[in-house]
N, C-alpha and C positions, 0 to 999 in steps of 0.2 A: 220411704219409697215415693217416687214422683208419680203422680197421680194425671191423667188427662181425660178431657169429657169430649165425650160427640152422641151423637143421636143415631141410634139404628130404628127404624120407622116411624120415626119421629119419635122414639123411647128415647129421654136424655139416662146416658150411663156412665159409669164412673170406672175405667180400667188401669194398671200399672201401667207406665210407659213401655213401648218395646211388643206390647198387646199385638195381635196380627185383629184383623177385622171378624173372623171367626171364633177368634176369642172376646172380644165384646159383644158378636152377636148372643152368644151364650150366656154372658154376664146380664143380658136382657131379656134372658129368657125367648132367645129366638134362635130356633136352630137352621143350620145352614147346610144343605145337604155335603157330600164330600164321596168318590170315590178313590183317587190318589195319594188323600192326605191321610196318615194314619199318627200318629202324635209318637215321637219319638222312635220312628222308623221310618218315612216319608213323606217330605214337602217338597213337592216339583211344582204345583201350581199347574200341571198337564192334563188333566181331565177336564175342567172346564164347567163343572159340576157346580162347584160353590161361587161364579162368575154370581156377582152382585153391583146396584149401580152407586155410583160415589158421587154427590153435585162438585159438577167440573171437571170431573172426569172426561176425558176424548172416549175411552168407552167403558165396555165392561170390564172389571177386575177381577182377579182369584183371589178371593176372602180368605185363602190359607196362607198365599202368602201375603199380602199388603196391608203393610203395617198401620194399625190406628192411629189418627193424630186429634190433637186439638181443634174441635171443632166444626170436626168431618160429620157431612149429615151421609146416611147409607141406606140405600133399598134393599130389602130383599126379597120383594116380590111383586116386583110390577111387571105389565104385560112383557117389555121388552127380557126381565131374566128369565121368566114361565116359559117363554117363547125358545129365548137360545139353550134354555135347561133340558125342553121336550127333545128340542131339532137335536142335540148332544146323543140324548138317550135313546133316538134311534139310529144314530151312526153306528153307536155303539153293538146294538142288537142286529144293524143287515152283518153283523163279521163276528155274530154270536152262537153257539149252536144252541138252540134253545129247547130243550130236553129237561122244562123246567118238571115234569110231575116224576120224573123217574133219577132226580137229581138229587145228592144229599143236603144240598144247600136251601132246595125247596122250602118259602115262609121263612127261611136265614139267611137270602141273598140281598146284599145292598144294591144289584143292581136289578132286581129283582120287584124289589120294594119301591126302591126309586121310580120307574117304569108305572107301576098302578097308579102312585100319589101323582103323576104327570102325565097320565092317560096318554103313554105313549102308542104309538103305532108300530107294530113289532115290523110289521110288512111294506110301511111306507119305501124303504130304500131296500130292493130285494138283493139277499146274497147270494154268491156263488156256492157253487156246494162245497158242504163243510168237510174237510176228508185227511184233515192234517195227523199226522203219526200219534198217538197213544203212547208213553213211556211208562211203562211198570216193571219196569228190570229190576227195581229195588223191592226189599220186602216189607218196606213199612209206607212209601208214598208212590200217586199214581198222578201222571200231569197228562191233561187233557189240554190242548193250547187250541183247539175249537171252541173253548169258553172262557180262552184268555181275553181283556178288555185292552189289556199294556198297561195299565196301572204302575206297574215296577215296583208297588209294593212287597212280593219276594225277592225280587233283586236289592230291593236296597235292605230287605232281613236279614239277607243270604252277606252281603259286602256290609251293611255299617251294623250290622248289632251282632253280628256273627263272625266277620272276619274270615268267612269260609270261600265266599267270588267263588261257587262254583256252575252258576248260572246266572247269564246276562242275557242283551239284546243282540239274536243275529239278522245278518243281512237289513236290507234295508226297504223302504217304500211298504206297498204293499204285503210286501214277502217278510216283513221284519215278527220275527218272533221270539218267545222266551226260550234257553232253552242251555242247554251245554256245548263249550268249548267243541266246534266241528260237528254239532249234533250229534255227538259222542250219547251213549245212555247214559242217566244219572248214576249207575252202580258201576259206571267205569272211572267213575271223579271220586272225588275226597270227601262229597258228601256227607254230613255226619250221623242224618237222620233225625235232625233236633224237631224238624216240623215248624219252625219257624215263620217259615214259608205259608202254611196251608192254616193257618190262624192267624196270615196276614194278609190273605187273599180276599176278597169282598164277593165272588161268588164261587164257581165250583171248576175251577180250572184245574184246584189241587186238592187231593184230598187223602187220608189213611187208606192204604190197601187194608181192604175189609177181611176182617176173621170171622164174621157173623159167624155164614155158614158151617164153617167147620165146627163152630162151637153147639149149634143147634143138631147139627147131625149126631155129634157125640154126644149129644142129652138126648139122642133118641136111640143112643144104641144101648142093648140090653146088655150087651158083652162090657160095654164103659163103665166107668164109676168117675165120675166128674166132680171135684172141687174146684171153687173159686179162691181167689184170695186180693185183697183189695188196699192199693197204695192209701197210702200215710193221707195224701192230697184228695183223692175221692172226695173223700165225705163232705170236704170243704166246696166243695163246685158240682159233681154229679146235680146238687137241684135245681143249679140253673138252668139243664137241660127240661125241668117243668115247672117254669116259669118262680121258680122262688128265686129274693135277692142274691144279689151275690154276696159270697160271705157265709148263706145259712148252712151252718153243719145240720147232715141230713143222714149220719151214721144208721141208724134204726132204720128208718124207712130203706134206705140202701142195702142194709143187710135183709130187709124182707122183702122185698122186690125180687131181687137175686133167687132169694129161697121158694121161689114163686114160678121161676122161669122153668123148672123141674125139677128132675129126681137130684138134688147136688147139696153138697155140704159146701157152706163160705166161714174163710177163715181170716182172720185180721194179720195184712202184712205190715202193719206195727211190731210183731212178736220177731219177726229176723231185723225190722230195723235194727230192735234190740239187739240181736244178735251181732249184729253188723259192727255195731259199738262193743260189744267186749272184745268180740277179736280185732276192731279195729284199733281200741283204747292198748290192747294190749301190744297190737305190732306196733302203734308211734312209743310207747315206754321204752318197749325195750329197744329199739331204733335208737332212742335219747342215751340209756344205758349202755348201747354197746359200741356205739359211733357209730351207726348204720347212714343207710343211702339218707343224706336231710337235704330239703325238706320231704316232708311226705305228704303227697297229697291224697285226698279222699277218690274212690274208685267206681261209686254207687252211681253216677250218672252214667249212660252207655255215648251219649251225644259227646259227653266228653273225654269221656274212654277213646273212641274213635277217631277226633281230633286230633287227641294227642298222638294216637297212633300213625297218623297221615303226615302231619306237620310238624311235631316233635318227638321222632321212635327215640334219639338219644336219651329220654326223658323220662321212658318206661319206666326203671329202673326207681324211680321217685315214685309211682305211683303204688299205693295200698295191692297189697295182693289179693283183698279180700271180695269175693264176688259182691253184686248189689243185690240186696235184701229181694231182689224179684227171684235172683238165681240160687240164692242161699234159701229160700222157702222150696222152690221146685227141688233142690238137693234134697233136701229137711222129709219133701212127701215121696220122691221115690226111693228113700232109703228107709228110714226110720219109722213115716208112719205106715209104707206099706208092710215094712215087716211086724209091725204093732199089731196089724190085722190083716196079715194074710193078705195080702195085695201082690198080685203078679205087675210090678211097675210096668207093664208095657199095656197094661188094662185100665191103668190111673188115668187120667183126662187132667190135666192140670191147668187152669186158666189164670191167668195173672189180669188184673182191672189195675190201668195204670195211666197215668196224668201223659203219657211220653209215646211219640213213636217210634223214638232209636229202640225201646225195649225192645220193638218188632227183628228188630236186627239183634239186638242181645241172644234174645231165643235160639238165635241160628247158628250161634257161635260154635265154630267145630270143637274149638278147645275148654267148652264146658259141657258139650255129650257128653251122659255116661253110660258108656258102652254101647247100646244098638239103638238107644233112644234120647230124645232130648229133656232135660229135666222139667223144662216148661213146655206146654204144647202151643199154647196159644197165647199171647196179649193184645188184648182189648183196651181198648179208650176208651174216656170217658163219653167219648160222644156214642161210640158205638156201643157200648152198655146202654146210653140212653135210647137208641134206639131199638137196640131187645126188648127193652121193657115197652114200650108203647105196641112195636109187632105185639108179645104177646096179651097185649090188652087190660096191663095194668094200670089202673087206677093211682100214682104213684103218691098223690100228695093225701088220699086216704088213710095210704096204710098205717098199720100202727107199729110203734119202733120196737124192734127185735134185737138180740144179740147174737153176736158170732157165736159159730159154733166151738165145744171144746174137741179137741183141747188148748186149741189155737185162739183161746177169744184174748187173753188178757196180756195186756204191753205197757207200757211205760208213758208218762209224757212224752220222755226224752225220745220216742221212737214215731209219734205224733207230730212231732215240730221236724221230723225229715222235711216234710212237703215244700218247707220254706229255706229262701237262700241264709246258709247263714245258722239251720238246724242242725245239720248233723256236723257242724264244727260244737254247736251248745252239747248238743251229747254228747259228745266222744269228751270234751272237758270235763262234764259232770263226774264220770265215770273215771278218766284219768285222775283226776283231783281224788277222789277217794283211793283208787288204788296205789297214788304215790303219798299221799297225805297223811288219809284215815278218815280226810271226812271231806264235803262241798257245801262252802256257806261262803256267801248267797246262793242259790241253784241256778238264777239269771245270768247270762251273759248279753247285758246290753250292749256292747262294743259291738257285737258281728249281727247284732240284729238290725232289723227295717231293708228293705228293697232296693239301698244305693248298691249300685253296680260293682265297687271294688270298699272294702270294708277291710281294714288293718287293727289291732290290737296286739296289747303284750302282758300278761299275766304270768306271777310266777305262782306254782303248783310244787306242792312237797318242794320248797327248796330250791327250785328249777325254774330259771324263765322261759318262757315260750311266748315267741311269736307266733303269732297267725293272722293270716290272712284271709280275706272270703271274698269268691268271685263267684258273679253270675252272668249270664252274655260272652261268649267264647272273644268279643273283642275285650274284654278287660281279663280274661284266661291267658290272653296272649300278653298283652302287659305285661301281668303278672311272672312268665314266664321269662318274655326277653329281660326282666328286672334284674332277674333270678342268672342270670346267665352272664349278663351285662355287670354284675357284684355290684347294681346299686340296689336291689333286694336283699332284705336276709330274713328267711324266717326257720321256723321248725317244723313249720304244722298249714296245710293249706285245703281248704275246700273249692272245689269246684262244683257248680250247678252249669250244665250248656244253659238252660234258657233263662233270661233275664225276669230274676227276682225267685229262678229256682221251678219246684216242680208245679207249685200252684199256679204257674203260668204257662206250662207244658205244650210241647205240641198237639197236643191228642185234650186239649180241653175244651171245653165249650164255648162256641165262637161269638164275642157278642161285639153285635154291631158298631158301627164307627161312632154313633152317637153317645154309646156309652166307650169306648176304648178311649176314645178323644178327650174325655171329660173326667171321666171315673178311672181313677186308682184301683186299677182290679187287682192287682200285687198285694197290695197293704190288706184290704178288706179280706182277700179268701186267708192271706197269711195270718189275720187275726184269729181268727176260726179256730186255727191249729194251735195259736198261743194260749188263747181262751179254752181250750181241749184241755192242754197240756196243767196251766195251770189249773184247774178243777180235779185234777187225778191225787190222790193218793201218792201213786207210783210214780215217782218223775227224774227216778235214773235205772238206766240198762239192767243194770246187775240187781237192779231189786226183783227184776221182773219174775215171777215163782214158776214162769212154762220156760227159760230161758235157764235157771236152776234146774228145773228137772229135764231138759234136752243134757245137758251137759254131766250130770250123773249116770244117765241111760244110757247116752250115748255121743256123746263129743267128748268126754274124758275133761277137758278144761281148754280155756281161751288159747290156739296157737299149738295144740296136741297133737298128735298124728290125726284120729279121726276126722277136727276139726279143719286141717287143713287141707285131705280127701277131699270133705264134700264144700268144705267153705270158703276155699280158697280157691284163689286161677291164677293166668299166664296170661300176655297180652302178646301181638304180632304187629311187627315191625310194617306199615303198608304204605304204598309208593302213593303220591298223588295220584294218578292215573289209572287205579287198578283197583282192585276189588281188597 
């Protein structure tokens, strides 16, 4: 690799050619602020934020985009950047609604942070009043454009890592803002709910419509009985919301936390991942066995449930019948364990804690009511579980680690490594391989693992090859599909993750700053978490699992049964661009 040296404050540094100047400040251990630049979703060079000087330069440059050379000497902080950096960041804030103590972003905003570190002056350039529309038509995100900067970091979420373009830049000059086709509502686009957008935001323009309250009301009603149940990916990120690395699994304290918030039973939604996998293992076999619809793709993301529903209905038809493991537990507690203990399901409180904000939308889906009530009441994020826990005044990095409750505590590896792009193609193999085989050696599927965006393999199983593929980012979903259509794809067997590198990167996950987003592989590190889970278990395929054994004796009869596909299966709807 060609190598080139220049000096950032006089630090001589040594970076690969092709380096932008924000990447050798770093390399020197010198950070560079950034509001529009987010590393592998936006470089416009338009904020003006990381403007740095170069000798010989005519003037100041953007460190994000311009490129290091040989020999270049570079400031980044003499009086003349300090100066254009402040006068930036109060342009910025006269056209800001600044609502910073009642904000979610409050201590998490970069422009926020930025601002104290450059003693700006919120009032120097005064604004007009802030008075622009509110858009919460949707049931999982809420856009306030009174706290938009124009960054176009959602925009360019939404169009290069998503493929979705269902918000851009309208009109123009002063009047230019973020927003949808005609100023249409978001819930009347194609939207798919991934949350891309609002963990790509840098302050509070966008954020999760909040289920706080409804969940606190119903832990204060006497008539409720409130369980939790808590995604594959939690455990791996919930502690960055209290300052622990990222990466640290925080299972224990997360389950006593929870158990902390009041009268509620928490249950590990590891135990339907498993589930997820025998009826999912079981519908691609017999698929293989009988000629059925191929490929078949995985159904457990709702961002790409929806997707596909908007851009490709032809396509239904290829997709798993089998609800995701959020909806297959809410099935699991208003059937089976209300009837285990007398439970009037319309008195059950069901909470789902989950990496994702389409779940918000899953919840609502009319064609997984059963009968006068929804299976799930409520999902929650990971941010917004963190912020339960601090309302009610826990102490989180004290506690001491607890376990789920029964009879929902014990799951599988294979239901652990969901969170990651690339896991539930490993389990649904494990588990196929045994039940076409008789057994699975190695239990690793290195091929469809690590955080690259489209991931291909071909294994044969009992006799049988199968392709598969694993995608994550609805732009390489799309690939994958026009490949599939276009006959220069072929596979058997295909997973889908909407958000890029899967669930550990989720909409609804803990938003960390550009310094670390820009720098740190946050993919790789929480997805170890889950590997390091996984392999440490005992259990590390579906069907070992002993609560997934006795569901299925009690009461799911066996994988793809009648009961089982009552409560564990669905139907998807055909939906227009344009329309709800």
């Amino acid at each position: 690799m060609e190598m080139i040296h220049l000096k950032i404050n006089g630090i001589p540094v040594e970076v690969p050619a092709g380096s932008t100047v924000l990447e050798a400040a770093k390399a020197a251990n010198v950070d560079i602020p950034t509001l529009c630049y987010l590393k592998d979703v936006n470089c416009i060079g338009a904020c003006r934020i990381c403007v740095v000087e170069i000798t010989g330069a005519r003037g100041l440059v953007a460190a994000c985009t311009h490129p290091a050379a040989e020999g270049m000497e570079v400031f980044t902080n003499t009086p003349k950047v300090r100066k254009s950096r402040k006068t930036t960041l109060e342009l910025l804030l006269s056209n800001h609604k600044k609502k910073c103590l009642s904000c979610v972003r409050a201590n998490n905003c970069e422009l926020q942070k930025l601002s104290v570190a450059y003693g700006a002056d919120e009032d120097r350039f005064m604004p007009e009043e802030m008075n622009k529309p509110i858009d919460d038509s949707t049931p999982f995100l809420v856009r306030d454009n009174n706290k938009c900067i124009q960054c176009m970091r959602c925009v360019a979420a939404c169009k290069n890592v998503q493929s979705v373009s269902v918000i851009g830049n309208i009109r123009r000059g002063f009047n230019v803002h973020v927003g949808s086709a005609f100023d249409m509502p978001l819930a009347s686009t194609a939207c798919v709910g991934c949350g891309q957008c609002i963990v790509s935001c840098p302050v509070g323009a966008l954020t999760e419509k909040s289920s706080e309250k409804k969940v606190w009301d119903a832990i204060a009603d006497p008539e409720k009985k409130v369980v939790f149940f808590t995604a594959p990916s939690i455990r791996a990120t919930l502690g960055e919301e209290f300052g622990n690395p990222v990466g640290t699994n925080v299972e224990g304290k997360m389950v006593a936390a929870i158990r902390r918030l009041g009268d509620v039973n928490i249950f590990n939604m590891d135990v339907t991942a498993d589930l997820t996998i025998m009826e999912e293992a079981n519908e691609l076999i017999e698929r293989i066995q009988n000629k059925g619809t191929l490929p078949m793709f995985t159904s457990c993301c709702p961002g790409w449930v929806k997707f596909c529903e908007h851009f490709y209905p032809d396509f239904l038809p290829h997709l798993s019948s089998c609800k995701s493991p959020q909806q297959m537990f809410g099935a699991l507690l208003k059937s089976y364990y209300c009837q285990k203990n007398g439970i009037d399901p319309k008195n059950l409180f069901v909470v789902s804690v989950i990496p994702c904000t389409a779940k918000k939308f899953e919840v609502t889906r009319e064609e997984q009511r059963n009968g006068d009530y929804d299976d799930v009441d409520v999902a929650l994020t990971t941010r917004e579980l963190g912020r339960m826990i601090r309302e009610a005044g826990i102490d989180f990095n004290a506690l001491p680690d607890e376990k789920f409750d029964d009879p929902f505590e014990i799951a599988s590896g294979a239901g652990a490594i969901f969170g990651a792009t690339g896991g539930v193609m490993e389990a649904a193999l494990r588990t196929a391989a045994v039940k076409l085989d008789g057994k699975c050696e190695p239990l690793e599927f290195h091929d469809v693992r690590g955080t690259k965006g489209l991931k291909e393999a071909t294994y044969t199983v009992g006799g049988v090859t199968v392709k598969v593929a694993v995608a994550s980012g609805l732009a390489n979903a799309r690939e994958i599909i026009d490949g599939i259509l276009s006959g220069e794809r072929d596979y058997q067997f295909v997973e889908i993750m909407a958000c890029p590198g899967g669930c550990i990167n989720g909409g609804g996950q803990p938003v960390q700053s550009d310094a670390v987003r820009n720098f740190v592989d946050l993919k790789a590190i929480r997805a170890k978490a889950l590997y390091d889970a996984d392999s440490s278990m005992k259990l590390r395929m579906s069907h070992e699992s002993p609560v997934c054994d006795m569901l299925y004796k009690e009461f799911f009869e066996a994988p793809g049964a009648h009961n089982a596909h009552k409560y564990l299966h669905t139907t998807y709807v055909k939906r227009g661009k344009y329309q709800d």
